[in-house]
N, C-alpha and C positions, 0 to 999 in steps of 0.2 A: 194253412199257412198262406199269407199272402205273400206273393211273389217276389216284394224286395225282400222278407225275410228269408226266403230259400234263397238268396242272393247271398246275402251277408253272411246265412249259417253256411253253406256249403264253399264259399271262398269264390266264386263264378259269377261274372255278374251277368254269363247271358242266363242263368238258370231261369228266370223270369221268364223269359222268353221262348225257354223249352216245355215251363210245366202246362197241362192242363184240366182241366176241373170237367168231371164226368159222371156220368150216372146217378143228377141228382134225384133226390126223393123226399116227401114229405112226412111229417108222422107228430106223434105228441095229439096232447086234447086243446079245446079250447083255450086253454088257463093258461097252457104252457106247450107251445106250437115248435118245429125244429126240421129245418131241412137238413139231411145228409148227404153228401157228394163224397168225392173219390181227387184224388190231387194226382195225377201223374205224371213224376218227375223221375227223369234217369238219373240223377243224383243217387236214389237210393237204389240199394240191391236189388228192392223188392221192385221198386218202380213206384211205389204205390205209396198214398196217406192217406184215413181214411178219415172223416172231419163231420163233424155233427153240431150246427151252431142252434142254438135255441134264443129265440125272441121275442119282442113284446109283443101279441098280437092285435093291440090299436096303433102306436108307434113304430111297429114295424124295425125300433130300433134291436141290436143284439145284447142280447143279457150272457153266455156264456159260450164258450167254442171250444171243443176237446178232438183233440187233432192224436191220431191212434199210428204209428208208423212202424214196421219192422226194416231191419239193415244188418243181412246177416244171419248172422246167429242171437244179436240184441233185438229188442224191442222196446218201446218208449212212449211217452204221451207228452202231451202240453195241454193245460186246461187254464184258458184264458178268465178271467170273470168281466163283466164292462157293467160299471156302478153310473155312468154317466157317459153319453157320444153326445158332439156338437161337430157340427156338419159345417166346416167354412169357419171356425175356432180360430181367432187370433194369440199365439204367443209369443214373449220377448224373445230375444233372439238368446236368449242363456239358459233358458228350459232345457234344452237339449243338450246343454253344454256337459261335459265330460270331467269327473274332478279330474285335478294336480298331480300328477306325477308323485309320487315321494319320493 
């Protein structure tokens, strides 16, 4: 997760500022390469998310990121996919906008 997201998800906006990213590591083949890290954020019970992002490895950009987290007695995932990243991407100012109330 990045860090504005543990922001917005847990209601905190210093959470950003408390988590941090550890014990990464490498792995995957040629074709299909993926670093693993560790997120520790006191937000959760465990402390811990464990995050495994897999990328292109001539572009270096990210093709998917599955983020593993326990809280409690629950447990959960988030599995991102990314079909397309542009670095310095201009959009309208209404992309982001939020529907109408009903």
């Amino acid at each position: 997760m990045v860090p504005w997201i543990l922001a917005a998800q847990s209601g905190r906006p210093d959470a950003a500022d408390q988590c941090k990213i550890t014990n990464p590591r490498t792995g995957g083949d040629a074709a299909s390469p993926f670093v693993t890290y560790t997120i520790d954020e006191p937000g959760l019970e465990s402390g811990k998310a464990e995050c495994t992002l897999w990328y292109d490895p001539k572009s270096f950009s990210p093709k998917k990121r599955l983020i593993r987290f326990k809280s409690g007695k629950s447990e959960g995932s988030y599995e991102e996919t990314y079909d397309k990243v542009a670095v310095g991407a201009e959009f309208p100012p209404d992309h982001f906008a939020l529907p109408p109330k009903k």
